[in-house]
Each structure stands twice: as structure tokens, then as C-alpha cells.
N, C-alpha and C positions, 0 to 999 in steps of 0.2 A: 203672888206666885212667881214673878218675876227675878231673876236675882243676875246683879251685876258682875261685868267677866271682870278676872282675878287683874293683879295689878302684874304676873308674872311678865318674866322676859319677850320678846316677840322678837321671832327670827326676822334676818335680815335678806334671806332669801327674796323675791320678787315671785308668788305665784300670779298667772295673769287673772286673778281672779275677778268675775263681775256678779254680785253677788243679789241679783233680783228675790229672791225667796225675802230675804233681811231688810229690803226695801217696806214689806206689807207694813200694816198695822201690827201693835205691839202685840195685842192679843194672839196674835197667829204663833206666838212662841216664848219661848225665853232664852234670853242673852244669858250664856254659860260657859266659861272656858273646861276646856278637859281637866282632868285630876293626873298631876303628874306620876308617874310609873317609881318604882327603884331603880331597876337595871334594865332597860331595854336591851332588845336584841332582836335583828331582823334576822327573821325563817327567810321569805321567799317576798320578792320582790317583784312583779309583772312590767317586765324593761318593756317591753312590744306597747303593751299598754299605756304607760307613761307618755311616751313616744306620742301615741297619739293624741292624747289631753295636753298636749306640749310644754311635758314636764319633761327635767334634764334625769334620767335615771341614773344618773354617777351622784350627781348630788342628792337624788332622793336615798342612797345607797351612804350615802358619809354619816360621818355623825352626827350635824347639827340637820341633814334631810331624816336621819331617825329620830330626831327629837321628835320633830312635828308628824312623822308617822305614829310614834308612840305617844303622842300627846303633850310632851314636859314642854315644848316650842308652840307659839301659834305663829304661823307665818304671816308676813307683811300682805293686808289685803283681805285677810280672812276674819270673817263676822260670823264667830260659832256661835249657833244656837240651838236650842232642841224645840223640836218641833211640835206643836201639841195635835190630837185625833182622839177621837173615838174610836169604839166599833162593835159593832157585835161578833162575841165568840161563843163559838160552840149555839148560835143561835140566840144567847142572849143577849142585852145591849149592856154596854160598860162607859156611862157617860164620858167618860173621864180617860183617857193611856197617854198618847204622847209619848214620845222619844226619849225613856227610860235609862236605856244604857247607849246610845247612839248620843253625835253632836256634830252639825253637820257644817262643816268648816268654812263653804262658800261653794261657788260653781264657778266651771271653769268652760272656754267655747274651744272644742278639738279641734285636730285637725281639717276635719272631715264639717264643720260648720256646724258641730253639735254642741248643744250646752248640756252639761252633765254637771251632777251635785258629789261632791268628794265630803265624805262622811268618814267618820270616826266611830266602830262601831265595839264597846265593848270599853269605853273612855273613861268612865265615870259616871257618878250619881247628877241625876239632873233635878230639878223641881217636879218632874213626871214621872220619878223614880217609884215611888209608891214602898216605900220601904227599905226595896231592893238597894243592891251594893254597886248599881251599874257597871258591874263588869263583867268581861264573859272570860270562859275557861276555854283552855289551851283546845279542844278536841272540837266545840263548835265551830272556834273560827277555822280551823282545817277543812272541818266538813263543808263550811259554806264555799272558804276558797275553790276547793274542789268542783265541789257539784254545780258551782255558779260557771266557772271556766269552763265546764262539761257541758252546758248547754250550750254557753256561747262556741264553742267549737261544732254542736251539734246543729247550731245557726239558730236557737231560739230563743226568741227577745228574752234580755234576763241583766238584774246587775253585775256589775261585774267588780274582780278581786283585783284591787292594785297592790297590797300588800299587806303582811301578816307580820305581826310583831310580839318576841316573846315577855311579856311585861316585867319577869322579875320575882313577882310576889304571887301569893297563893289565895283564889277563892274560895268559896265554902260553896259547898253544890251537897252530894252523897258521901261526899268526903274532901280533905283539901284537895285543889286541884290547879296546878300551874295555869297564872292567868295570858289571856293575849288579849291582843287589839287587831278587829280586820278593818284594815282602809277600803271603804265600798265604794261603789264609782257608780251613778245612774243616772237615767234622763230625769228622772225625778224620784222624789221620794213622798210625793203625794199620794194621800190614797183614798178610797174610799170613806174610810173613815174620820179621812180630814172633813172633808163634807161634812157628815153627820155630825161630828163635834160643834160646828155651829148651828145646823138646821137645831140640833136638841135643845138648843140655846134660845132661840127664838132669835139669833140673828140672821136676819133674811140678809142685810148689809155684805153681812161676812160672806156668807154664802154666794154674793153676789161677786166680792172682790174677788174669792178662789177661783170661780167656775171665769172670770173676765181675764185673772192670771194664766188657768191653766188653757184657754185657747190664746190667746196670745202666745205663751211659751212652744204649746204641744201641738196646737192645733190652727194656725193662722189660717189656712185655710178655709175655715169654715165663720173667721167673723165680721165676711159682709154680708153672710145670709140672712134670710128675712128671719129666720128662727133660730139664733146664732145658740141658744141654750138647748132646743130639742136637738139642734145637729150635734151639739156635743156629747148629749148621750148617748146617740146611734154609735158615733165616733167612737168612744168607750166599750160601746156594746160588741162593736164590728171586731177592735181589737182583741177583745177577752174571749171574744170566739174562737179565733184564732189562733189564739195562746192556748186554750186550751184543747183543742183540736190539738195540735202540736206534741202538747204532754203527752196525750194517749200515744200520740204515732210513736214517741219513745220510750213509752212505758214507766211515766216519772208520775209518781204520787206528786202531792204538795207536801198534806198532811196538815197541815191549818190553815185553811182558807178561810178565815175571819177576816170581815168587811174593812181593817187596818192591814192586812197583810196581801190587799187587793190594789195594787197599782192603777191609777186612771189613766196610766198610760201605753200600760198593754205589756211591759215587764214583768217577768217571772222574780217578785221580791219575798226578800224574811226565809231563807234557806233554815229551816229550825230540823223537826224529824220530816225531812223529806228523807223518801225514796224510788229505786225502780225495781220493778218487776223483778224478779228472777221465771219461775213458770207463772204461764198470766192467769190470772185470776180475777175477774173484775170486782171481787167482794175482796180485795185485798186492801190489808190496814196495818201500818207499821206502826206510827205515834202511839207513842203510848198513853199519850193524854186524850187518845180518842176513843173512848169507851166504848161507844153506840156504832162506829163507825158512820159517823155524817159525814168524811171525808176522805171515804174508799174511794179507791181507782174510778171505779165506772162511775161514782157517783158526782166528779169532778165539774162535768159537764151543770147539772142541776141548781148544783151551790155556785158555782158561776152566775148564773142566774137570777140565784135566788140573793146573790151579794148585790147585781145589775138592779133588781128589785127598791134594792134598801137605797142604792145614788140616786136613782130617777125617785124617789121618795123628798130626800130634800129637794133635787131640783123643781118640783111641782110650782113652788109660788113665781120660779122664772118664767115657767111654759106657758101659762096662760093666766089671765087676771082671776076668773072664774076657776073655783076647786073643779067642777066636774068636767072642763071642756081640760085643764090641765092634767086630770085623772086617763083625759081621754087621749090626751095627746103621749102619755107617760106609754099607755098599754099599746100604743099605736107601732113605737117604737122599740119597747122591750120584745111585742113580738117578731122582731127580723132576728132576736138571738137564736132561735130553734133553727131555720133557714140557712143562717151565716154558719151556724157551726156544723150543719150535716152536709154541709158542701165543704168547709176545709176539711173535717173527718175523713168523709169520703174520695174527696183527691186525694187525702193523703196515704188511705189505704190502697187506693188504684197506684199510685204509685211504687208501695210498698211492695204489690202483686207484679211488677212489671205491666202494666195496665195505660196505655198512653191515651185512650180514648177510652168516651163512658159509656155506657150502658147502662140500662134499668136494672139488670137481674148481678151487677155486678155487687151490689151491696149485698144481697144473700149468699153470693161466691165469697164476699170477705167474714161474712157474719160465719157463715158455717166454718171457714176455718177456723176461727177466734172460739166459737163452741169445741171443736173438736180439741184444741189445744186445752183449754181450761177442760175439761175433761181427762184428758190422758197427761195434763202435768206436763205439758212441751213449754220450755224455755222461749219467754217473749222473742228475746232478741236474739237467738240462733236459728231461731224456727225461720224466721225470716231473711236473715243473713244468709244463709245456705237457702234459702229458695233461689238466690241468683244466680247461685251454680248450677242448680235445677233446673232453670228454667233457659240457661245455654243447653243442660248436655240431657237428659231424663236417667242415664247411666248415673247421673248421682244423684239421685234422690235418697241413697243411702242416710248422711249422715244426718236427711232431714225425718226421716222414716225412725232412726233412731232415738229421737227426741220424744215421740211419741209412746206410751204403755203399750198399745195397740195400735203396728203400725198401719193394719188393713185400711182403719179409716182415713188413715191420710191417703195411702193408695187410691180410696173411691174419692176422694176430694181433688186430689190430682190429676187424675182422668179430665173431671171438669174443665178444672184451670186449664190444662194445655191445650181442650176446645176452647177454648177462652183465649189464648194468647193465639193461637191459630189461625183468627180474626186480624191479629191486629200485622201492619204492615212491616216494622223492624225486625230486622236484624236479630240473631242470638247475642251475638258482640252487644248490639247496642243495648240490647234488653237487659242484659247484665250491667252495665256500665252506668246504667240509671238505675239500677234496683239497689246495685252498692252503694251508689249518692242515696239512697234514699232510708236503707237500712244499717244502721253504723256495726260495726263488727266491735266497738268497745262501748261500754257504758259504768259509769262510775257505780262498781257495781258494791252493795252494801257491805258485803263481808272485806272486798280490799279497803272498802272507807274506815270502818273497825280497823285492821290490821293497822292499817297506817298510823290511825290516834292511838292506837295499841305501845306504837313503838315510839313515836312522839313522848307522852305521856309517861311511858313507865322508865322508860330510856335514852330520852332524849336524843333518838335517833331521827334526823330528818331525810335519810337518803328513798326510806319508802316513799312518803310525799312528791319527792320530785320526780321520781318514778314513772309514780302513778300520773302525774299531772303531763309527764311527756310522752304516754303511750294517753291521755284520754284528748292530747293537743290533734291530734288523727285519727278522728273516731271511727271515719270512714275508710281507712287506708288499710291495707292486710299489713301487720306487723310483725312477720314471723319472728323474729328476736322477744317481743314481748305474748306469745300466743297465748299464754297461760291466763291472761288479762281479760282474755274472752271468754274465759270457761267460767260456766255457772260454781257457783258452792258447792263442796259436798256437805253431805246430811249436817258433818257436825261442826261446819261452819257456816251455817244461813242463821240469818240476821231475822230473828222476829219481832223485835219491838225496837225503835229507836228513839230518839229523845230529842225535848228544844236545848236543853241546858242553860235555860233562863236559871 
């Protein structure tokens, strides 16, 4: 399985690179250089970002820092490998995936004392290619740079985009389509289904050396505890609550949440058909490869879980010597996910509502509006945006009143609420002030993500891109120049199925 990197050139660049992943046992991967490009060309380059993994962005910006973005260079330092994982999708189990069209260069420690894994994503065929051509087309990697930059602006753990590059040549997808390469940046790129790939193996070893890497790396914290392997699942489980909690509050599908596309580290990874909301709908499904809808909006929360389910699965032979005291100790702790995540949910809806202290009856005051909305078709994220002007003045309930088919029921909901806020001690000013931190007035929203690939792709127009990525850099800030950016779709621009473009 293994295959050795190429005899090509290697820049002479210096990245500080310290490459612990490359260190493990050979099994955990294979040593693969990228497949060089024709004509590279860089779209969009994340200078802020560089900055911080303390890379020089003029150099990453010349041509021999495009080499190594576009893959024809490997830089001095850098041990590309592809990573191997299982996982189950769509529910089923797939012994076998690894890092198909990804190669992940090394890891580099930020500014900030973080060590992050600088990847190559879209590079070439690997040994984990399974056919495939590893490479990706022009329109995914935009989508991911986008929606990945959208969250981290919107403040929710997520990889992030260092740069995008146009490759040159053309993939085969539903038709040819111009290829790119996206430079991905994370805390890790382990996942759930790293696990799995060896628990299915019968290597308890293996299993041992990840889950002994990944608290070292993620979680030192936790490894002078007397149960250094149950705390790590909690530690997983606390995170994914979290995370997912978060997505609701902004209205973001995943759209494939298989046990490889699950981060153990509490990062939002694998931007494929993700989406958000336009009117909320908890039975909403955009993927197109998701038939059944296992990985609707509401049902995000469950498959969290039920992926939490499948880690604490292989970790059982760390947690106790005994199956059934380890069985015991697995359920002991999977059950704080229900807990962990109706307490970030729920803050995070109090906050949404201008809501600064809790209350019991406050989750049926957030439930009924979320009914009332899916019901009459009110846009996630204006319903709530304009609540903060609402909830300064009641004179404008107007434009939240119009979001609604029927705006009486918001009228009788609104009554509530402002018994409800009535309670609490703040300020209008300030209640506002927190409600806009809390609800963003921009969200990458699906039909400008279209447009964008729209013009990328058929035009080779990059000016929508940058655009869009400098009104979604202020998600929360009112941007009267770009106002149009917050308005829902009309009819005959809503986006209803979107795609991974594996």
C-alpha cells in the first residue's frame, strides 16, 4: 500500500515545519508526493492567515510559494503523506477511505502556540484513491474556501482556507470542469474514523498509539488522569456538542456527517454539500447524495451522537480490562452528550432572543418561535437579525412581522417575549448590542455560493469571490454598501440540492 515520494525538486524555502503526524508507525499512512499541476495560478491567497502559521505571504504569493501551494514544489521540512481512516457513511461501515485526494504536507506551531496541519487538498491520486483521479474541480474548492472562512468569522471551530489555486487542467465530474487545489489549515485532521480503521483491524496497539497522540497533541490536559482514555472521550463528546449546538444557532447543515468527516477535535471538517438555511425548516436537506435525509438540519444533533457512539466503540478495550465494566464505562459517558448539548443549544438560543439570564419556560418561548417560523416560512437568519431592532424599539417589528405568511402569530409570540425581556435587567442599547453579536446579518448564503462558482467556472471571473468573502469577513457588522448579501433568494434563485464534487 505504501508508495515512496517522488525524486522531484524540493523548494528551498524554510517552512518551520515539525511534523509529529509523520513521526507514527508506517501503517498510519502513506508517504506520497503531490502530482504536479500544468499551469498553476493562484485565485485567493489568506495573507491574515499566513501571518499567523508564520508563513511569509509575499513569498507564499511568488512563484516558487505557488509551486508548493499548487503542489509541483514540496518544501524544505515537509513529510507529505496521506492519511489512511475508515468510517461509516450514510450508516454503513467502509473499512477502508483515507486521504483520497488530500496530502498533507506537515504541521506547522502559530503564532498563537497552535500546532495546525497544512494540507493539500485536491493534489493528486494517493494509494487511498480507490479509483478516483484525486483531484478536485474549480467550484468545490471555492465552496469550501468560502463556507469554511464563514464560519471562522462567525467564530465556529472549523478548518480553515489558506489558499486556492487554479490548476490548469480539467477534471471529469458531470462534465469537464477546471481543476483547483485548496490549501487547508487545521488543528488536526484526525478523525473519527481514524479510530475505526484500526479498532476494525484488530489493532488494539494502533488504537492505542492514536488515542496516546491525540491527547498529547489535543488534549494534555487530561493525561495525568487516572482514566486518561475515558476523559478523552468525554473531551470529544463535550466538544461535538458544542460544535454542533453552534451549527443550529447559525443555521448550517453539514450534509455528510460520516464517522471520517467527524473531527476529534471539535472542528467543523470536509465542507462537501454543506449548507444554510434560507426559511428554517428542521426537515431541511440539501446533499444530494442524501436520499433518506439522515443528515437533516434537526437531525444533526443525533448523528453526532450516533458517530460519539461508533469512537467510544473502539475505545472500549482502553476503558476497562473487562468488556462489560468498559461497555459500562462507554455509556457512562456518552450520556453527558444529551446534557452538554441542550445547555450550549439553549444558551445559545437565549442569547439569540436577547435573553441574558435563564429560565425554565425560556426553551418553549425559543421552541414556539422556531414552530411558528417553520410554519409560515420566515427566513432563519433575518427573523432573528431584526429581532434586535425589535427588541430596542417594538415600533419595528415591522420587518420581522413581514418575514412571516401570517404575521398575527408572531404578534401573539411577541407579546411573550417582551414579558420576557421585561425581566431582565439591560438596557435596549445593550440588548441590541448582544443580539447583533449573536445573530450575524450575513451568511454564506447558497444561491450567492452558486453565483460565485457560476462565474468562476463559466467565466473565469474571480471578482464575485472576493466579494463575497469581504462582506462574509463581517458577519456581524450592518454593511449598508453590501445590503443585498443579506437578502434571502428569490423563488427562482433558491438552491435545492447541492453536491460534494468528489
Amino acid at each position: 500500500m505504501l508508495r515512496h515520494p517522488s525524486a522531484k525538486a524540493r523548494s528551498a524555502m524554510t517552512i518551520p515545519f515539525d511534523n509529529s503526524y509523520a513521526r507514527m508507525p508506517e501503517r498510519f499512512f502513506a508517504r506520497i508526493d503531490p502530482t504536479p499541476v500544468p499551469a498553476p495560478r493562484l485565485i485567493r491567497l489568506n495573507r491574515d492567515l499566513a501571518r499567523m502559521l508564520q508563513l511569509d505571504p509575499d513569498w507564499l504569493a511568488s512563484p516558487e510559494g505557488l509551486a508548493v501551494l499548487a503542489g509541483n514544489r514540496v518544501p524544505a521540512g515537509a513529510e507529505p503523506i496521506a492519511t489512511a481512516y475508515a468510517g461509516h457513511q450514510f450508516g454503513h461501515l467502509v473499512p477502508q477511505l483515507g486521504d483520497g485526494r488530500a496530502i498533507l504536507l506537515g504541521e506547522v506551531v502559530g503564532r498563537d502556540g497552535i500546532r495546525r496541519d497544512i494540507q493539500l487538498k485536491g493534489s493528486g491520486p494517493t494509494p487511498f484513491s480507490r479509483r478516483g483521479d484525486g483531484r478536485a474541480a474549480l467550484g468545490p474548492v471555492l465552496r469550501e474556501y468560502i463556507v469554511s472562512e464563514a464560519m471562522a468569522a462567525l467564530g465556529i471551530p472549523t478548518t480553515r482556507a489558506l489558499a486556492a489555486v487554479a490548476t490548469g487542467d480539467r477534471v471529469v465530474r458531470e462534465r469537464l470542469l477546471p481543476g483547483a487545489i485548496l490549501t487547508r489549515v487545521a488543528s488536526s485532521h484526525i478523525r473519527v474514523g481514524t479510530f475505526q480503521y484500526f479498532a476494525i483491524r484488530g489493532d488494539a496497539e494502533g488504537v492505542k498509539r492514536l488515542a496516546d497522540h491525540v491527547i498529547a497533541r489535543h488534549y494534555p490536559e487530561i493525561a495525568a488522569e487516572e482514566h486518561p482514555y475515558a476523559a478523552l472521550l468525554s473531551a470529544v463528546i463535550a466538544r461535538q456538542a458544542a460544535l454542533v449546538a453552534q451549527w443550529l444557532c447559525v443555521g448550517f447543515i453539514h450534509g455528510v456527517m460520516n464517522t471520517d468527516n467527524m473531527s476529534v477535535v471539535g472542528e467543523t471538517i470536509d465542507y462537501g454539500p454543506c449548507a444554510f438555511l434560507d426559511a428554517y425548516d428542521p426537515a431541511a436537506v440539501f446533499s444530494a447524495i442524501d436520499e433518506h435525509g439522515r443528515y437533516a438540519y434537526g437531525n444533526q444533533p443525533m448523528i453526532a451522537h450516533w458517530n460519539l457512539v461508533r469512537l467510544a466503540e473502539t475505545l472500549l478495550p482502553l476503558l476497562a480490562a473487562e468488556t462489560e465494566e468498559a461497555i459500562r464505562v462507554a455509556e457512562e459517558r456518552l450520556a453527558g452528550f444529551a446534557p452538554l448539548f441542550q445547555a450550549a443549544y439553549q444558551a445559545g438560543l437565549r442569547r439569540k432572543l436577547g435573553l441574558f439570564t435563564a429560565r425554565d419556560d425560556d426553551v418553549v418561548l425559543a421552541g414556539d418561535l422556531l414552530t411558528a417560523m417553520a410554519a409560515n416560512r420566515a427566513d432563519f437568519t433575518l427573523t432573528f437579525r431584526r429581532l434586535g431592532a425589535a427588541a430596542a424599539d417594538p415600533a419595528r417589528d415591522g420587518p420581522v412581522r413581514d418575514l412571516f405568511i401570517d404575521p398575527t402569530v408572531y404578534d401573539a409570540w411577541a407579546a411573550r417575549w417582551r414579558q420576557r425581556l421585561a425581566t431582565e435587567p439591560q438596557t435596549a442599547d445593550e440588548r441590541r448590542r448582544a443580539m447583533d453579536r449573536a445573530n450575524p446579518a450575513y451568511i454564506p448564503r447558497n444561491h450567492r455560493i452558486e453565483a460565485v462558482i457560476e462565474a468562476a467556472v463559466e467565466r473565469d471571473d474571480f471578482a464575485p469571490f472576493a466579494e463575497l468573502l469581504t462582506v462574509l469577513a463581517g458577519p456581524y457588522e450592518d454593511q449598508p454598501d453590501f445590503a443585498r448579501y443579506a437578502a434571502p433568494p428569490e423563488e427562482h434563485e433558491r438552491v435545492h440540492r447541492t453536491f460534494c464534487g468528489t
